[in-house]
C-alpha positions in Angstrom: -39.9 85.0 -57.6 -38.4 87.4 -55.0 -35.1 88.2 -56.1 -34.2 90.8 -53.7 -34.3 91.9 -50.2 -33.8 95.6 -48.6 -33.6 96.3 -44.7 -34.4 99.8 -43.6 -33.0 99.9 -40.4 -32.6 101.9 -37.2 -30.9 101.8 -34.0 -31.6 104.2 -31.1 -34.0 106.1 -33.3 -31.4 106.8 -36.4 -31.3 105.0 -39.9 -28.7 103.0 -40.9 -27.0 103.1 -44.3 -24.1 101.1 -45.8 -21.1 102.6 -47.6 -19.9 100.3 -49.5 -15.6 99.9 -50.4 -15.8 100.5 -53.9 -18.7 103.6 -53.9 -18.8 107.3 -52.7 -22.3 106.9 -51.9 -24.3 104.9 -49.4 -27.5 102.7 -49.5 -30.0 100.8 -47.2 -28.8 97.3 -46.5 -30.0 94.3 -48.7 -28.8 92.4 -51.7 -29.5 89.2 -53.9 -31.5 86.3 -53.0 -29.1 83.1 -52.8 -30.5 80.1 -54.8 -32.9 77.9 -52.2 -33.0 80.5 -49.8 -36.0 81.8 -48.3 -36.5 85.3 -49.0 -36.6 86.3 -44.9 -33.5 84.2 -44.6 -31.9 86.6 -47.3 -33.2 90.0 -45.6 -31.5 88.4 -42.3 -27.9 87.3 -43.7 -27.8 90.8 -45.5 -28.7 92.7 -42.3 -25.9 90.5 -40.6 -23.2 91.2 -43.5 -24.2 95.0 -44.5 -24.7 96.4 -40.7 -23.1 93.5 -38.3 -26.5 93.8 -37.1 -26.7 90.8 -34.2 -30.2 91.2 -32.3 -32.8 92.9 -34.6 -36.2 92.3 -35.1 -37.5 92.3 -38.8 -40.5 93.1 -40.1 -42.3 92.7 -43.8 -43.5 96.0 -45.0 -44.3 95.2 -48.8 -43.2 93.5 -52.0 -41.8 96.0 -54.9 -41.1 95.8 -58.5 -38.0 97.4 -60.5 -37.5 97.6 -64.2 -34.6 98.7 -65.4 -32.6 98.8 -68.4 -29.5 98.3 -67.2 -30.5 95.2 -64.7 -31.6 91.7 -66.2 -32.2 92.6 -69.9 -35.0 95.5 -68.2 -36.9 92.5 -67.0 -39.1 93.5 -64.1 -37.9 92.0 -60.8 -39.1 91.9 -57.4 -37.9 92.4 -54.0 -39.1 92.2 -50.5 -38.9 95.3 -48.1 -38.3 94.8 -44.6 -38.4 96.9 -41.2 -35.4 96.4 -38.6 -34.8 97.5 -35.2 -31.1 96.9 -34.2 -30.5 96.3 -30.8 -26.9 95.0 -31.2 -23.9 94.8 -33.1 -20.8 93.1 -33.9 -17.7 95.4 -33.7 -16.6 95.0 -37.0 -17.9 94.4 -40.9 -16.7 91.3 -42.1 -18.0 92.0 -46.0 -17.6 95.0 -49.5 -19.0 97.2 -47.0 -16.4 99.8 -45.8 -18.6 101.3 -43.4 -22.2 102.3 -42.1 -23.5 105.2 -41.0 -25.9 106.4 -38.4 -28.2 109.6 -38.8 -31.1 110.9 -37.9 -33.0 111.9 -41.6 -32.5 109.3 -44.4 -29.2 110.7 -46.8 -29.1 111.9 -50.0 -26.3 110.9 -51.8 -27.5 107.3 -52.7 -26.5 104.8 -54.9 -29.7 103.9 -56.1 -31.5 107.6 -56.1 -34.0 105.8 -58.4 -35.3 103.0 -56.3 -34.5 103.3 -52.6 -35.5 106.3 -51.9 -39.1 105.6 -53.2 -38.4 102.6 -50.8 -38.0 104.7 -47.9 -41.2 106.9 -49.1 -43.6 103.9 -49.3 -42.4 102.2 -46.1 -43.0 105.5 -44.8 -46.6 105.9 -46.3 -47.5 102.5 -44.5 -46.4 104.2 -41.2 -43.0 102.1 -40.6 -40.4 105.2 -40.8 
């Protein structure tokens, strides 16, 4: 089962990354499945409370696997990875997220140095980035 879904995401040709309150580092948008949802419903409310993001379009690039030690007794888990173009926004964040950020190159002080940034390189391998 999909227990995850991450959002790489752009508007007018830069990334989009979320800061979230309680970190110093910044991530791509995504989060937990909710029990019953489907998994493109999850990649769509996460978009929506990471980024604000209003009008998008989303896009399936691949399903990934994490173990970790650390995360559900280093079960392996799976996610769903997702394409986004953002054409609109709300004008505030309504969620933990304290801010997002716009740049052109994807940023290096991540959260999760061990799994989104291999993210980022195999959505870029498949040509989506």
């Amino acid at each position: 089962m999909l227990k995850f879904a991450v959002i790489l995401a752009k508007s007018d040709e830069k990334w989009i990354f979320c800061k979230h309150k309680a970190r110093n580092t910044y991530e791509i948008p995504g989060g937990h499945r909710e029990p019953g949802e489907e998994i493109d419903d999850t990649a769509k409310r996460e978009l929506y409370e990471e980024t604000g993001a209003l009008r998008f379009s989303l896009v399936p690039v691949c399903i990934y696997s994490v173990t970790a030690e650390d995360n559900f007794d280093g079960a392996e888990t799976f996610g769903k990875l997702y394409y986004a173009e953002v054409q609109a926004f709300e004008t505030e964040l309504h969620s933990e997220i304290e801010k997002i950020l716009f740049t052109a190159e994807p940023i290096t002080n991540w959260t999760y140095p061990q799994i989104q940034p291999a993210l980022f390189r195999e959505a870029r391998r498949r040509g989506f980035c």
